[in-house]
GUMAR-428822 format. One record per residue: residue number from 1; residue in one letter; x, y, z of N, C-alpha, C in turn. Coordinates in steps of 0.02 Angstrom, whole numbers. Atoms other than C-alpha are relative to their C-alpha. Example, Ala and Ser with C-alpha at 12.3 -4.5 7.8 and 13.67 -1.06 7.14 Angstrom:
(node 1 "A" (45 -59 0) (615 -225 390) (45 60 0))
(node 2 "S" (-42 -59 -3) (684 -53 357) (-39 55 37))
***
This chain:
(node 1 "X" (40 -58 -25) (1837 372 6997) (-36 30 -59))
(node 2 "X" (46 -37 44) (1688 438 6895) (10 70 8))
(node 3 "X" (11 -69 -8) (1697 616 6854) (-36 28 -38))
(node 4 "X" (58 -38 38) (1527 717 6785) (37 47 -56))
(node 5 "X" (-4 -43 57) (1567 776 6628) (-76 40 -39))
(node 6 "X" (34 -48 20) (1450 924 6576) (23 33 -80))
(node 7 "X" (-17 -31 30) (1430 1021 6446) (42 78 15))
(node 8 "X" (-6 -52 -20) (1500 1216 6428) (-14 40 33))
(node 9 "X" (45 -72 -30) (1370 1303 6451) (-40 -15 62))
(node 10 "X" (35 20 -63) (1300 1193 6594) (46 11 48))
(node 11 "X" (-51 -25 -34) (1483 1209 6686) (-12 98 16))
(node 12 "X" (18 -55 5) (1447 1397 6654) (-40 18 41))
(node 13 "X" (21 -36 -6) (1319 1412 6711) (-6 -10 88))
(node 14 "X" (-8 1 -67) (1330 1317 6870) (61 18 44))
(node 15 "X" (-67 -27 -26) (1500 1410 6903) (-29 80 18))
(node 16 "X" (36 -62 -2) (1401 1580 6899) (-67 -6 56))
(node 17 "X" (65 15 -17) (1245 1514 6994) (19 44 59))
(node 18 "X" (-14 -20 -64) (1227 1615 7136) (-3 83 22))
(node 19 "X" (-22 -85 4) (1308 1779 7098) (-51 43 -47))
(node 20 "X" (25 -49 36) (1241 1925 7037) (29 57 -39))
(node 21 "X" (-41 -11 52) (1310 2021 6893) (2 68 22))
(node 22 "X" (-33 -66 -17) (1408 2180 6933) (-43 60 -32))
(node 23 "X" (52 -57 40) (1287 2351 6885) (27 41 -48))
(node 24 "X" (-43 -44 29) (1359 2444 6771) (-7 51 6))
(node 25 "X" (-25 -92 -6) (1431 2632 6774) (-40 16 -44))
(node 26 "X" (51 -60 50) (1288 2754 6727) (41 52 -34))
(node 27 "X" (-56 -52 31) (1377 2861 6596) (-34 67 36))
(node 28 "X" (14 -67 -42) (1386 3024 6676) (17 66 -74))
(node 29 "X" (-36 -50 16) (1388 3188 6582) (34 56 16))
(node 30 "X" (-56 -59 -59) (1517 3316 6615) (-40 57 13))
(node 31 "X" (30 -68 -7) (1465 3475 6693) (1 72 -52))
(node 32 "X" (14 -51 26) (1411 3629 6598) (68 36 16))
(node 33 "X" (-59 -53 -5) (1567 3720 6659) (63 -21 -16))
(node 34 "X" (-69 23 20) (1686 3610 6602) (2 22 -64))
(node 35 "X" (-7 -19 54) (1635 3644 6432) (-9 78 -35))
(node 36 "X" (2 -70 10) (1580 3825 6458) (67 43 -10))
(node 37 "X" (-60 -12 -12) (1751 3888 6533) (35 5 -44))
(node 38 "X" (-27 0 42) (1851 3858 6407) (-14 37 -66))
(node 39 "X" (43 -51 43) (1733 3923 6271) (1 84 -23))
(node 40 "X" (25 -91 -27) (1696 4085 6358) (74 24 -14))
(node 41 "X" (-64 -41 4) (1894 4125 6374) (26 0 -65))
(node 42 "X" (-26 -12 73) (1942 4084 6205) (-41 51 -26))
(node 43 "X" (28 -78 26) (1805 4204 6144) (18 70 29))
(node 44 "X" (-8 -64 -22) (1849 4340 6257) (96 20 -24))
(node 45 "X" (-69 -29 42) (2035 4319 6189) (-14 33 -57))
(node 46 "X" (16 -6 82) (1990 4319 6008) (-44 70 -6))
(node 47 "X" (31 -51 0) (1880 4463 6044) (34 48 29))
(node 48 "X" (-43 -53 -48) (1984 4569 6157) (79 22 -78))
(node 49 "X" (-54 5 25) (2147 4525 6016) (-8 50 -43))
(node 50 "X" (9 -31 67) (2041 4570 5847) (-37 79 27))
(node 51 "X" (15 -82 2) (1960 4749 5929) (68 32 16))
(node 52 "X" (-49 -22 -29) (2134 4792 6009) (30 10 -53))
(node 53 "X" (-50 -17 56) (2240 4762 5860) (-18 39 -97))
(node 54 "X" (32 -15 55) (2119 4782 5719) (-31 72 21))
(node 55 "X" (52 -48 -20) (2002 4926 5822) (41 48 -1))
(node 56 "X" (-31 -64 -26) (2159 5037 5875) (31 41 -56))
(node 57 "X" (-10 -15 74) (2198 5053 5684) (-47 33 -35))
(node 58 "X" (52 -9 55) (2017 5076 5611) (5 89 -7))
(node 59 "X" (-1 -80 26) (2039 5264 5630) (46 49 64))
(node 60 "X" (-41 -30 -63) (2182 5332 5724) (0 96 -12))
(node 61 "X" (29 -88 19) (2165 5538 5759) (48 37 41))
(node 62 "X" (-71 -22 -21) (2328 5624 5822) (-53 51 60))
(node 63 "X" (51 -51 -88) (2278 5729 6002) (88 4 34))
(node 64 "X" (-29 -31 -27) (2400 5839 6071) (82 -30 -22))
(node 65 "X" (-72 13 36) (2573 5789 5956) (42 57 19))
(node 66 "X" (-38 -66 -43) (2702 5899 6009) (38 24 -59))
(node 67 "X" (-26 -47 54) (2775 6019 5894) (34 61 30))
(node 68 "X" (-14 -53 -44) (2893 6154 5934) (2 38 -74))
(node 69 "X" (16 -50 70) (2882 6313 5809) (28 69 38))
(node 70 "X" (-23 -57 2) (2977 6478 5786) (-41 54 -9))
(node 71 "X" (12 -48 22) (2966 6648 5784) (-57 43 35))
(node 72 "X" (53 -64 -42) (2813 6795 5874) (-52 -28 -21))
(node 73 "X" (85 19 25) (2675 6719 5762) (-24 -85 0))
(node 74 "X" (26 52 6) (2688 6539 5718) (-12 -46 54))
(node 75 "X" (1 60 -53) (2669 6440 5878) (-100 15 15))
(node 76 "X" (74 -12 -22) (2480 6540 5892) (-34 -15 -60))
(node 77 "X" (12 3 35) (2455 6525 5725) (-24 -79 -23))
(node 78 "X" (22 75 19) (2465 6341 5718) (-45 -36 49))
(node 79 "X" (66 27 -54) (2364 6318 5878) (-45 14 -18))
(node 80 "X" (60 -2 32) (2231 6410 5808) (-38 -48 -48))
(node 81 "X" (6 49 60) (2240 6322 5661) (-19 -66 10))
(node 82 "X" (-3 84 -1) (2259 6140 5722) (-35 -17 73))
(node 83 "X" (44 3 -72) (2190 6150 5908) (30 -65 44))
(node 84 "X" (-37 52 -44) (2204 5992 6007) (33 -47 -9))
(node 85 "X" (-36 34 25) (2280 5889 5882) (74 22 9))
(node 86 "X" (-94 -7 0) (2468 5963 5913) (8 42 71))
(node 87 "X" (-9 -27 -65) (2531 6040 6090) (52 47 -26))
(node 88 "X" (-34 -42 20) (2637 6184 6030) (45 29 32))
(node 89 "X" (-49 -20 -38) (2798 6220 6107) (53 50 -32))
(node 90 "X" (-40 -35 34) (2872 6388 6063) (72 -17 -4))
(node 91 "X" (-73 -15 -16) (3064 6405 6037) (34 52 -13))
(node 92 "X" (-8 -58 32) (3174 6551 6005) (24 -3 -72))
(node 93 "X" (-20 -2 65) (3242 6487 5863) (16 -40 -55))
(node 94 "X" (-8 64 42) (3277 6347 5718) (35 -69 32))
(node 95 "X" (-52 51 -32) (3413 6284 5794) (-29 -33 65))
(node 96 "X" (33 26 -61) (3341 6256 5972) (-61 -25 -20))
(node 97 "X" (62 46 -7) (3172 6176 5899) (37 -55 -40))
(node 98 "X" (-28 75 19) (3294 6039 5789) (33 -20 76))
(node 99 "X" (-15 50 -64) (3380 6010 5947) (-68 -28 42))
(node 100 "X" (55 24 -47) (3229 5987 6039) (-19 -69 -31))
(node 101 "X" (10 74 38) (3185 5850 5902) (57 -56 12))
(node 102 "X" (-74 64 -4) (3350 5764 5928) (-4 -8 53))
(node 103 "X" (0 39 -47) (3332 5750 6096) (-71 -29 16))
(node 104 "X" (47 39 -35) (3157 5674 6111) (-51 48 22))
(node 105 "X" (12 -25 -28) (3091 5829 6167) (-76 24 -11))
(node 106 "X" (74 -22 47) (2936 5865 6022) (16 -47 -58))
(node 107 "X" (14 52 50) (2905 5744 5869) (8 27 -53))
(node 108 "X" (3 -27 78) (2926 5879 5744) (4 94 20))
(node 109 "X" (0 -73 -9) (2994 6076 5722) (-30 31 -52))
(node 110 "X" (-9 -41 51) (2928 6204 5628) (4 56 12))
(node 111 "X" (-13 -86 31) (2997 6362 5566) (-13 25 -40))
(node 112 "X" (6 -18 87) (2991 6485 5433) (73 3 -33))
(node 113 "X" (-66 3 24) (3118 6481 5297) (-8 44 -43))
(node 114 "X" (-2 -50 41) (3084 6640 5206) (-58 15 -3))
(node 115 "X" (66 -27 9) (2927 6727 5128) (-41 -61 -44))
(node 116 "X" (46 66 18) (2776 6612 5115) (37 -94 -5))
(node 117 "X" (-49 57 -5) (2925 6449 5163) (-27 -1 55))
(node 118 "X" (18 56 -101) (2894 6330 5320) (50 -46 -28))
(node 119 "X" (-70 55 3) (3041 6220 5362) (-41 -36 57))
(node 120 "X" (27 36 -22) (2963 6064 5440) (63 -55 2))
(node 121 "X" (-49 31 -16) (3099 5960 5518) (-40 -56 60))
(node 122 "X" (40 57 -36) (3025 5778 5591) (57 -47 46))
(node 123 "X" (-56 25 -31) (3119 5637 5693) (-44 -61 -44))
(node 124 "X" (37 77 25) (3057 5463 5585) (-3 -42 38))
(node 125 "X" (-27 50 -39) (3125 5374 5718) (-54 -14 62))
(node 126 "X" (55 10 -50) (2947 5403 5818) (-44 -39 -22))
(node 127 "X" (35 16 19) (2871 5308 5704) (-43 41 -85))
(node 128 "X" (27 -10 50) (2777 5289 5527) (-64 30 8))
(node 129 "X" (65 -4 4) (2599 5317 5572) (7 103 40))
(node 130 "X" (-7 -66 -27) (2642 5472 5697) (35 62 -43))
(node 131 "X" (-7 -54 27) (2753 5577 5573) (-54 -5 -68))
(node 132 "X" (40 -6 31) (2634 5531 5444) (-62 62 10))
(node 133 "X" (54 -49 -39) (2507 5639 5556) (17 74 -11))
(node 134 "X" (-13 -74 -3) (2616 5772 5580) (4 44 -90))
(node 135 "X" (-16 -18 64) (2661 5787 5390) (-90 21 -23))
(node 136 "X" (92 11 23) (2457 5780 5348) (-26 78 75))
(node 137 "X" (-3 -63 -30) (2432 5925 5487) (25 62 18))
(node 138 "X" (-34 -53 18) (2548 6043 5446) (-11 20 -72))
(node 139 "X" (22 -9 70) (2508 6006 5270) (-63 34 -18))
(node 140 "X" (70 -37 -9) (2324 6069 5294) (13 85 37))
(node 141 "X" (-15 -70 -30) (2395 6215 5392) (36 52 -65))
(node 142 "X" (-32 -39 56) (2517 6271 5258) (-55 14 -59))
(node 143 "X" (40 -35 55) (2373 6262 5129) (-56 47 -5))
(node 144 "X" (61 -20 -11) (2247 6332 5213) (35 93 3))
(node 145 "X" (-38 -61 -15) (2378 6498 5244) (43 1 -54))
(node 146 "X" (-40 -32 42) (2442 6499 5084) (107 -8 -12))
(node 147 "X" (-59 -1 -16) (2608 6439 5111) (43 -59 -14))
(node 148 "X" (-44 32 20) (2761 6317 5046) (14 -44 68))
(node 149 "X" (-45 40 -50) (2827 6154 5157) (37 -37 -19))
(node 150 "X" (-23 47 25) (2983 6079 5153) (16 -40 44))
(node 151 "X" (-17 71 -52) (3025 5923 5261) (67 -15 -14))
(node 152 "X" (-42 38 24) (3141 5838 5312) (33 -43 78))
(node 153 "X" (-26 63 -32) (3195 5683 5409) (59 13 62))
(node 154 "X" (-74 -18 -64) (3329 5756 5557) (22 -91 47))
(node 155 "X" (2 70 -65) (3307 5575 5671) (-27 -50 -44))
(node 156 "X" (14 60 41) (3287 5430 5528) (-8 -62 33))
(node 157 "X" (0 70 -21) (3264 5264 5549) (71 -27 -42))
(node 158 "X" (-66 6 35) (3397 5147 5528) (-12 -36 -73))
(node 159 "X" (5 24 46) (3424 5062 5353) (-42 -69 10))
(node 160 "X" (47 57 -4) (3358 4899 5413) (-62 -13 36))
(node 161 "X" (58 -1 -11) (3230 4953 5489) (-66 35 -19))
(node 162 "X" (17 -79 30) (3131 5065 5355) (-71 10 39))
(node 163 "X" (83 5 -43) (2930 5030 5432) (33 22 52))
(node 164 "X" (25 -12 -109) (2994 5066 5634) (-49 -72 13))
(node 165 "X" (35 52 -38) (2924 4885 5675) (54 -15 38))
(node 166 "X" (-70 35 -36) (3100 4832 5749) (-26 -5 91))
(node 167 "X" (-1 -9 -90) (3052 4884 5936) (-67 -27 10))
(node 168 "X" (83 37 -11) (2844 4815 5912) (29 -75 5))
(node 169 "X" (4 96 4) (2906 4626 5847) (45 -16 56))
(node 170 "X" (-31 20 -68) (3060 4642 5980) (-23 -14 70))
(node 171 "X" (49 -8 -57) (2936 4687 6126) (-29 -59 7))
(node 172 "X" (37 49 -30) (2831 4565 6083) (-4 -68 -6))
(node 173 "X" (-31 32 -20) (2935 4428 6059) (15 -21 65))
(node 174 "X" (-23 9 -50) (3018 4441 6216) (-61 10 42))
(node 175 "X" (65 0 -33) (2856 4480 6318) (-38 -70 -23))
(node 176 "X" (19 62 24) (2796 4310 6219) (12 -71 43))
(node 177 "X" (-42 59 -38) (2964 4203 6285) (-27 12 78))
(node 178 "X" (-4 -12 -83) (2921 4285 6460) (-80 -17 40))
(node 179 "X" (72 24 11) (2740 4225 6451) (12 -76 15))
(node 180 "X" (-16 82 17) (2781 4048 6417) (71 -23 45))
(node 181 "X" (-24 27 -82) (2904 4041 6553) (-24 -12 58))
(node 182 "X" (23 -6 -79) (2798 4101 6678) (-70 -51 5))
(node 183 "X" (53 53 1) (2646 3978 6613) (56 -58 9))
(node 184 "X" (-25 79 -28) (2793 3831 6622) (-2 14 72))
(node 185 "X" (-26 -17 -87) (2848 3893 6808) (-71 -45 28))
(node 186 "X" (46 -15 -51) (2670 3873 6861) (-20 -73 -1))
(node 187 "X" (14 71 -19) (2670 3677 6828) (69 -23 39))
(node 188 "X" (-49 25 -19) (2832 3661 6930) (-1 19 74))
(node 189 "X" (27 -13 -80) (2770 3703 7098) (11 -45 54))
(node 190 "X" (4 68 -42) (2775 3525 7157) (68 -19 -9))
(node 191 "X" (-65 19 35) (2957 3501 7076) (41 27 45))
(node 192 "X" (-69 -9 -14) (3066 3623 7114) (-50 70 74))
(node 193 "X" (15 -37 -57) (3073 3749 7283) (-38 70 -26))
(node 194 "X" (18 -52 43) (2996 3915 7263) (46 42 5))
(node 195 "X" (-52 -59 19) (3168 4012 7273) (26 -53 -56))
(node 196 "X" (-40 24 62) (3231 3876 7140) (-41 26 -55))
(node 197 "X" (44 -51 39) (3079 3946 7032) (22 72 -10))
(node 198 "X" (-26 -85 25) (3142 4128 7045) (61 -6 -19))
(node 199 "X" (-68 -20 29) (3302 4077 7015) (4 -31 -88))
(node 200 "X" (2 27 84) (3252 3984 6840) (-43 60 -40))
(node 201 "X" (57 -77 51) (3130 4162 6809) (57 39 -8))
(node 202 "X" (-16 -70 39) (3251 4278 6827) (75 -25 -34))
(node 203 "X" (-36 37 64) (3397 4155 6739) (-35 18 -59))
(node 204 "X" (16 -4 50) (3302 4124 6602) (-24 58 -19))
(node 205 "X" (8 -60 10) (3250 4311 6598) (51 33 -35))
(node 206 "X" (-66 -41 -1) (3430 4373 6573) (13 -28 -55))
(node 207 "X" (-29 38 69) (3458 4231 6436) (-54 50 -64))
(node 208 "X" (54 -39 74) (3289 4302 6318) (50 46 -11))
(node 209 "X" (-19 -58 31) (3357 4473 6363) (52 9 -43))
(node 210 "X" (-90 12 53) (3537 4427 6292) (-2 -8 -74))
(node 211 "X" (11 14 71) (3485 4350 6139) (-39 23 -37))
(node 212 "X" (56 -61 15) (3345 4469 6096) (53 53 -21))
(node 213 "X" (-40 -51 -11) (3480 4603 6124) (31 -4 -82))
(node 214 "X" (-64 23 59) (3618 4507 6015) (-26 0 -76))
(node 215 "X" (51 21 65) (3491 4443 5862) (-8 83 -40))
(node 216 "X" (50 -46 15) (3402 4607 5834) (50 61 -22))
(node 217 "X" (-55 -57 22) (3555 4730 5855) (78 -21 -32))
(node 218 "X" (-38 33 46) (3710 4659 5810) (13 -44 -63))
(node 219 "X" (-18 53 62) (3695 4520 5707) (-61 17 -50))
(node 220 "X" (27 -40 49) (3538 4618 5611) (-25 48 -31))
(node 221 "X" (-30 -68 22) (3576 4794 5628) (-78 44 -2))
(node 222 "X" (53 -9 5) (3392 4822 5651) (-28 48 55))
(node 223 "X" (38 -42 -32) (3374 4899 5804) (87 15 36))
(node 224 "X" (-78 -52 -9) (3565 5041 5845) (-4 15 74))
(node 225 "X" (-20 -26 -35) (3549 5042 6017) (52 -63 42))
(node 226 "X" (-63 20 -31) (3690 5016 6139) (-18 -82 19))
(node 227 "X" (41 60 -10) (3686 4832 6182) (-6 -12 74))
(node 228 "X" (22 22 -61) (3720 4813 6355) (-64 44 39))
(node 229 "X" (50 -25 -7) (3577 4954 6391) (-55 -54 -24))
(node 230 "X" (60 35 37) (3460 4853 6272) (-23 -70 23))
(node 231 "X" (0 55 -35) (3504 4679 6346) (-52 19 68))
(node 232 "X" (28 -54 -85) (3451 4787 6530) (-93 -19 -5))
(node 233 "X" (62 -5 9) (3289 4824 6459) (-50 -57 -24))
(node 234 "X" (26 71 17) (3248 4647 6362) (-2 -36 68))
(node 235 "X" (18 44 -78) (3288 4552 6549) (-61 54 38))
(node 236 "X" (51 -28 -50) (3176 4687 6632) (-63 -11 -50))
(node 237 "X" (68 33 18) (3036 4638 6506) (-11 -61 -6))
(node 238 "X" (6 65 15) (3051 4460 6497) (-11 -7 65))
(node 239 "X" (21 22 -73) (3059 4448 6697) (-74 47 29))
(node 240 "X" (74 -34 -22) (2913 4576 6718) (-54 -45 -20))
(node 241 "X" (72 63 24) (2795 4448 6598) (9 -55 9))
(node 242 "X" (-16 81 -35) (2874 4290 6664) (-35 3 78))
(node 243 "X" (37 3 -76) (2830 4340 6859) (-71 31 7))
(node 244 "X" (75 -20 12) (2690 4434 6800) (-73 -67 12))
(node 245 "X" (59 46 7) (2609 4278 6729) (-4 -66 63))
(node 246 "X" (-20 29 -67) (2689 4163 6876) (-77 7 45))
(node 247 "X" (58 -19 -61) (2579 4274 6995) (-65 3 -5))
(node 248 "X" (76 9 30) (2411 4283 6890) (-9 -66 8))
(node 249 "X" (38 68 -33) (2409 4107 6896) (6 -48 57))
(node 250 "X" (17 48 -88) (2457 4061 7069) (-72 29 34))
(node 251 "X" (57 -17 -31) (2332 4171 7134) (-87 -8 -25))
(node 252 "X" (89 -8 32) (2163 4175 7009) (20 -87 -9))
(node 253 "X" (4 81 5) (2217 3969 6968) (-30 15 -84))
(node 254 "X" (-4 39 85) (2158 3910 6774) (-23 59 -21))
(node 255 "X" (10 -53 37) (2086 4083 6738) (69 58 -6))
(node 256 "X" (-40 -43 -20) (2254 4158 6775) (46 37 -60))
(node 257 "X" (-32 -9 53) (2348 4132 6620) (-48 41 -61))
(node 258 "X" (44 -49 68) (2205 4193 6496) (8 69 28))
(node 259 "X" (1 -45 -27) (2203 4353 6608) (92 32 -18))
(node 260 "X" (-62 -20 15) (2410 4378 6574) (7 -11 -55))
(node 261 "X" (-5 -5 75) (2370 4332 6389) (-28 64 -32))
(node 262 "X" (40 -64 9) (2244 4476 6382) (44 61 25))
(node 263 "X" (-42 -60 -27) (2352 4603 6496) (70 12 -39))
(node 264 "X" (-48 -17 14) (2515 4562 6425) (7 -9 -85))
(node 265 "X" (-3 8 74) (2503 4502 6238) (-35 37 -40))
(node 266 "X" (55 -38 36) (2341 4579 6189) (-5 69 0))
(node 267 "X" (7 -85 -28) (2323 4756 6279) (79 4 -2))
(node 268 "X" (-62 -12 -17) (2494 4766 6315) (53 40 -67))
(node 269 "X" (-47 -10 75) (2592 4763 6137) (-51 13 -22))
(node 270 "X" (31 -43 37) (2433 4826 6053) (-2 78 16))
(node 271 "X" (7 -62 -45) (2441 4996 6158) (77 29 26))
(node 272 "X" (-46 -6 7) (2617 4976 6145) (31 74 -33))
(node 273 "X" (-30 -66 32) (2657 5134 6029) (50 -5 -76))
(node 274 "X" (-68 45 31) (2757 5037 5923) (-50 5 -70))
(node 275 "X" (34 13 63) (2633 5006 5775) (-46 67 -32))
(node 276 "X" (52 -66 -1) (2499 5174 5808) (35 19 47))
(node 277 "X" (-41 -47 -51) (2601 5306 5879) (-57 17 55))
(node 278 "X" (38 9 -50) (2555 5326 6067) (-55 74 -10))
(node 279 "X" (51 -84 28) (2481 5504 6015) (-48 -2 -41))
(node 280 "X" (57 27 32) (2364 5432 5897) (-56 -50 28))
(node 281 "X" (48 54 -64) (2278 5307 6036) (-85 34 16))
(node 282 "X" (37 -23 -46) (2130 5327 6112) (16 20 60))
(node 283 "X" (-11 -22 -72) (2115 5407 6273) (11 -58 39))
(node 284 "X" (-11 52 -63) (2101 5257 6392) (66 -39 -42))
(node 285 "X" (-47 46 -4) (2218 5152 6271) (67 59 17))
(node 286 "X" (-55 -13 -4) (2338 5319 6270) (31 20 78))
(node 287 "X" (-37 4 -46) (2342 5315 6448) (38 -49 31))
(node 288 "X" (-48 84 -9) (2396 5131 6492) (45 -11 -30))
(node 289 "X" (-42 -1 28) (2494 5147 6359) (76 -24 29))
(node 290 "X" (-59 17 -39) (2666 5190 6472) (-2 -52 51))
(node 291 "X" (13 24 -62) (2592 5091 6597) (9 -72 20))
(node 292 "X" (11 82 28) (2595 4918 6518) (105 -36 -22))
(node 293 "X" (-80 15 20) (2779 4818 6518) (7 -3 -96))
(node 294 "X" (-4 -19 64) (2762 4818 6323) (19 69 -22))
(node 295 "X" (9 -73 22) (2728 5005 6308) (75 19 22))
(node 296 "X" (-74 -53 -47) (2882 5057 6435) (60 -36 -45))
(node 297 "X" (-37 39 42) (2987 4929 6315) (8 39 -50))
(node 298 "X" (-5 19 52) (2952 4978 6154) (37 116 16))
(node 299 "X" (-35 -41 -21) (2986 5159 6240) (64 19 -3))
(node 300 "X" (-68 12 -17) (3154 5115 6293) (45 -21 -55))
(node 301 "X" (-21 25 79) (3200 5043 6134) (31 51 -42))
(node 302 "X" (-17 -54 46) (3173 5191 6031) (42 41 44))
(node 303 "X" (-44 -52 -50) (3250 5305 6152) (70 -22 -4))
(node 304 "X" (-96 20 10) (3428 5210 6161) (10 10 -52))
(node 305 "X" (-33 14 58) (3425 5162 5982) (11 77 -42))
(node 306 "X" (37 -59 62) (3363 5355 5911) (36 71 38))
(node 307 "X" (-16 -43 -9) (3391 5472 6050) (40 20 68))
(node 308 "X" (-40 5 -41) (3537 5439 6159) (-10 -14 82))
(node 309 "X" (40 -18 -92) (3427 5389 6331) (-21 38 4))
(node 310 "X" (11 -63 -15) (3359 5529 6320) (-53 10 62))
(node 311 "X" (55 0 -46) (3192 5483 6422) (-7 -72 12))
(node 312 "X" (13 60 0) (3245 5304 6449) (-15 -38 69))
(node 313 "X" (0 20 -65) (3236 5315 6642) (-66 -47 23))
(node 314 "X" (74 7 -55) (3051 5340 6681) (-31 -102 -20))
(node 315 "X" (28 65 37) (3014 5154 6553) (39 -29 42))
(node 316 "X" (-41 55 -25) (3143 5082 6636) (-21 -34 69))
(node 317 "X" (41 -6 -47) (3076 5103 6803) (-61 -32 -7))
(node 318 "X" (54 52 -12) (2916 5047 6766) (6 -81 -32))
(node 319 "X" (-26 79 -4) (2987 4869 6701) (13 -6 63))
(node 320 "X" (-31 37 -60) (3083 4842 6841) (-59 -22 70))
(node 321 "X" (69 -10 -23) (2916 4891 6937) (-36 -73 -6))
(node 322 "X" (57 57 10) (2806 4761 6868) (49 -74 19))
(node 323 "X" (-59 67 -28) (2959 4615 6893) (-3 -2 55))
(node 324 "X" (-21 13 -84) (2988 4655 7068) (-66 5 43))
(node 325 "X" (77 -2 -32) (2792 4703 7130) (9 -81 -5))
(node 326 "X" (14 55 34) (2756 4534 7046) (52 -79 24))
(node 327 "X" (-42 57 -37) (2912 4428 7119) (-23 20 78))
(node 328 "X" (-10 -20 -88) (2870 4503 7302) (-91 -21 9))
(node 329 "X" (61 34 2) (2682 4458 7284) (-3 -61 19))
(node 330 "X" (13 95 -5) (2721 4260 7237) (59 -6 59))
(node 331 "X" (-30 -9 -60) (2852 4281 7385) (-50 -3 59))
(node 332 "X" (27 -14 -67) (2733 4333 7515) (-74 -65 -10))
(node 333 "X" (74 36 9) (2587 4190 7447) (10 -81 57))
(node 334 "X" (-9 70 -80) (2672 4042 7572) (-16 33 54))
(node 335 "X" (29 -29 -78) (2645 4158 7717) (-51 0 -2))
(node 336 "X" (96 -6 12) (2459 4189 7669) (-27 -53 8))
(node 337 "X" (44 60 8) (2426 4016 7629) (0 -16 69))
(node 338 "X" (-20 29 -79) (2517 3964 7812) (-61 31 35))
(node 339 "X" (45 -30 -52) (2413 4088 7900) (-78 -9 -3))
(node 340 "X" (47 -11 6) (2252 4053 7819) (-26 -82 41))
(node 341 "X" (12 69 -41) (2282 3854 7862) (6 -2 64))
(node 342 "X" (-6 5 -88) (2321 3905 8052) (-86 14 9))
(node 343 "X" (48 -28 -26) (2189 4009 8058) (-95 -52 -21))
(node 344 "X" (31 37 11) (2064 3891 7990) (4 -94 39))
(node 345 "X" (2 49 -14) (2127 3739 8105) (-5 19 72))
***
């Protein structure tokens, strides 16, 4: 049997004869918004971060500091004097304006302590930047009237914590871990149920708060308040910015998380109180201030560690607030979706 032996390229070509060669894929370029998107939000972080943290510093201006002051003359005397920078709360007498400082009640007493003497009694424990203020506006008062001040420290900070950062880096730490829970949660949708989700938010909520608690006060003496209070308050901020961010990004989708980076990391712990006493703020930041799970934190903090609970309710409250709004929201988002797919079929 003869068999046609060919060359390669003649086999080739009469093995191909016929067909027509597959078209190739027009490279496509991606859309404008794939590359915008991304862009745009990183700048509006980076811009929102450096005016917030850098801007709320460039010139802080004390407005309505509370001061309580002795005696028939000095409480008008120093209003005149100082105006809207200090809120002036008479007392009858030395003793009742240091207590008032020890419990939380004014940021700073003054009395007189003899002829041409001022006894200026502060709490440190409100912060570096805020008694700084008060010391620098009493100081202008006393010179401008002729008159001696002596200070002095009643509510310190503790040894290891000489700056007052202890309750800013704690805050925003744990507001950090509770961030980055609630951005993992939001790829586990398809995984696990959505009550097994709340039960790994507000688990892992209780763990931050524990070890936050333990780290910071016990084992480095940094921040004196009670622990199981402090633990309380660490789980109620770690589950407020874990379901927080949960619910920003079930509902807005890929813009959700930049929006709980801005609310809770950026505004949040910058407006905090913790770094620029809340009395030195601007107006809009010093009203959000309490309003923000950072702020009501760093609140709660000082208050256990400085002045026995004194005003640790109202912060507390609004944690628990933002946790539970925020879990009862992504709760009610399967009914919505159900009803929107009925109602659309």
């Amino acid at each position: 049997m003869n068999i046609p032996i060919g060359s390669a390229s003649e086999q080739t070509s009469s093995a191909t004869a016929g067909l027509s060669p597959e078209p190739r894929e027009a490279a496509r370029r991606p859309p404008v918004r794939v590359w915008l998107q991304p862009t745009l939000i990183a700048l509006v972080v980076v811009t929102a971060f450096i005016a917030c943290y850098v801007g709320l510093q460039r010139d802080p201006k004390p407005h309505q500091v509370d001061i309580a002051a002795t005696g028939p003359d000095l409480p008008g005397e120093i209003h005149r004097a100082l105006d809207d920078a200090v809120e002036v709360h008479p007392v009858a007498d030395a003793e009742a304006a240091r207590r008032a400082v020890e419990r939380h009640d004014v940021v700073a007493a003054l009395s007189t302590d003899g002829p041409g003497q001022l006894r200026l009694e502060i709490a440190g424990a409100v912060g570096a930047s805020t008694t700084s203020a008060v010391n620098n506006l009493v100081g202008a008062y006393a010179h401008g009237a002729g008159k001696h001040v002596t200070t002095e420290d009643v509510v310190p900070l503790t040894h290891f914590d000489a700056r007052g950062l202890a309750s800013f880096y704690m805050a925003f730490g744990v507001t950090l871990a509770g961030f980055v829970l609630g951005s993992n949660a939001l790829g586990l949708a398809g995984v696990l149920h959505l009550r097994h989700r709340f039960r790994l938010l507000t688990g892992a909520s209780v763990a931050i708060g524990t070890v936050a608690a333990i780290i910071a006060g016990p084992i480095l003496g940094s921040v004196p308040a009670p622990i199981v209070p402090l633990i309380l308050t660490l789980t109620l901020l770690a589950a407020a910015a874990a379901f927080t961010t949960k619910l920003l990004g079930t509902y807005l989708g890929p813009i959700g998380v930049p929006v709980a980076t801005l609310l809770l990391l950026t505004v949040g712990n910058a407006t905090s109180g913790a770094t620029i006493g809340a009395d030195l703020l601007p107006t809009a930041a010093r009203a959000i201030s309490p309003l923000l799970p950072p702020g009501a934190a760093v609140r709660t903090i000082t208050d256990l560690s400085y002045f026995n609970g004194a005003h640790a309710a109202g912060p507390v409250v609004t944690l628990a607030l933002w946790a539970a709004i925020a879990a009862g929201l992504l709760g009610l988002r399967p009914r919505l979706m159900r009803r929107r797919t009925a109602a659309a079929s």
